[in-house]
C-alpha positions in Angstrom: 10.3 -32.5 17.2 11.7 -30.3 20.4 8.8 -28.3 22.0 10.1 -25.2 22.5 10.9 -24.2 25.9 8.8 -20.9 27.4 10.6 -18.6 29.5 10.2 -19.0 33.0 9.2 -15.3 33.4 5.2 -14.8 33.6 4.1 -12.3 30.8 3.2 -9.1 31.8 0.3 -7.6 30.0 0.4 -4.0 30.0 -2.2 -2.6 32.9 -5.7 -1.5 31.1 -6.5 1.9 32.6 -10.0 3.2 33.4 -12.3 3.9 30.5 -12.7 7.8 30.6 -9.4 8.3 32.2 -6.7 10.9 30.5 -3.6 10.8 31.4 -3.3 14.5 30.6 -5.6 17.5 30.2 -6.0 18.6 26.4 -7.1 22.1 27.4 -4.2 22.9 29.6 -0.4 23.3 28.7 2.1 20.1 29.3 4.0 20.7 32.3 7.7 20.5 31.8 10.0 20.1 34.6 12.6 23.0 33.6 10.7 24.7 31.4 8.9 28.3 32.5 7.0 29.4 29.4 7.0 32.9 28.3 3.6 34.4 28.6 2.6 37.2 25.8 1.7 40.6 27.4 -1.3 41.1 24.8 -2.8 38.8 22.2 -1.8 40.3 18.7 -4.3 40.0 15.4 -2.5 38.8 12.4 -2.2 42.7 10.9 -0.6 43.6 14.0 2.0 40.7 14.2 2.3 41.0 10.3 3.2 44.9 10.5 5.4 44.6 13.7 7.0 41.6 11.9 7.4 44.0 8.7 8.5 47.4 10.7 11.6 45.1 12.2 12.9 43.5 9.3 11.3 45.3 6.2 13.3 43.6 3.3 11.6 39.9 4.2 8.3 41.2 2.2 9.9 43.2 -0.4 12.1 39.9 -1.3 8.2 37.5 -0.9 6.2 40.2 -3.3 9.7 40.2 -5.4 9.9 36.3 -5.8 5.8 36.1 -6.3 6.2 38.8 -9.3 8.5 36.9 -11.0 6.9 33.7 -10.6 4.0 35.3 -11.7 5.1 37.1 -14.6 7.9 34.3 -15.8 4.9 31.6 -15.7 2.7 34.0 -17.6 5.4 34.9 -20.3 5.7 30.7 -20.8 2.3 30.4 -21.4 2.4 33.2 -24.3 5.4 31.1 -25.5 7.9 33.6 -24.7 11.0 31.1 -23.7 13.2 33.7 -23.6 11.7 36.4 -21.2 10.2 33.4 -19.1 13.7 32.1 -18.4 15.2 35.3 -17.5 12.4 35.8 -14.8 12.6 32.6 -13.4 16.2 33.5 -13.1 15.5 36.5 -11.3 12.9 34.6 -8.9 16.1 32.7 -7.9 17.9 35.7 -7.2 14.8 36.9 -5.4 14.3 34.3 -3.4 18.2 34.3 -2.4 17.6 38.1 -1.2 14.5 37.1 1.0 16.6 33.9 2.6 19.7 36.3 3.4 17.1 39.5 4.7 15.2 36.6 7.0 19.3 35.3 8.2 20.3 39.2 8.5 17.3 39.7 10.4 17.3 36.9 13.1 21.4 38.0 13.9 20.2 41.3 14.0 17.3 40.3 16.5 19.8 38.4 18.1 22.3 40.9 19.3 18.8 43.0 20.9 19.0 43.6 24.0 16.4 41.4 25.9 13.6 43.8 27.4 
């Protein structure tokens, strides 16, 4: 048998850094050339976020508690053995969830055409 032929070129092993060394630092942000990230003026709890969040686009919530109700209440109907009721409210968490994806599209075009402060 043919031995095969090695390529001429010398393998390059890939170059072993330092033990220890990082290439980046985990506890600051990645610097990207082009990129100018946008500081927060404050650091907001979750209640604040979650009632600024609500005070801008109120029907996001009222469609989440709608489509958890009707979960709720369809699965417990099914468990009593009520197939009719349970079918009509897991009808009507469709619907609800359809109302919270349309409030959450309304509500980004409406943030959308703000005025940037």
């Amino acid at each position: 048998m043919a031995a095969a032929a090695t390529p001429a070129v010398p393998d390059k092993a890939p170059k072993m850094q330092a033990p220890g060394h990082v290439p980046f630092d985990p506890s600051q942000a990645p610097v990207i050339e082009g990129f100018t990230p946008i500081t927060l003026a404050k650091n907001e709890s979750f209640k604040e976020k979650f009632m600024r969040k609500t005070k801008e686009n109120p029907f996001v919530p009222i469609g989440c508690a709608a489509t958890a109700g009707a979960l709720i209440y369809g699965l417990r109907a099914f468990h009593q053995g009520k197939t009719r009721q349970s079918q009509l409210l897991m009808r009507g968490r469709i619907f609800a969830q359809g109302f919270t994806v349309v409030a959450i599209i309304v509500g980004i075009f409406a943030t959308s055409l703000k005025p940037k402060q």
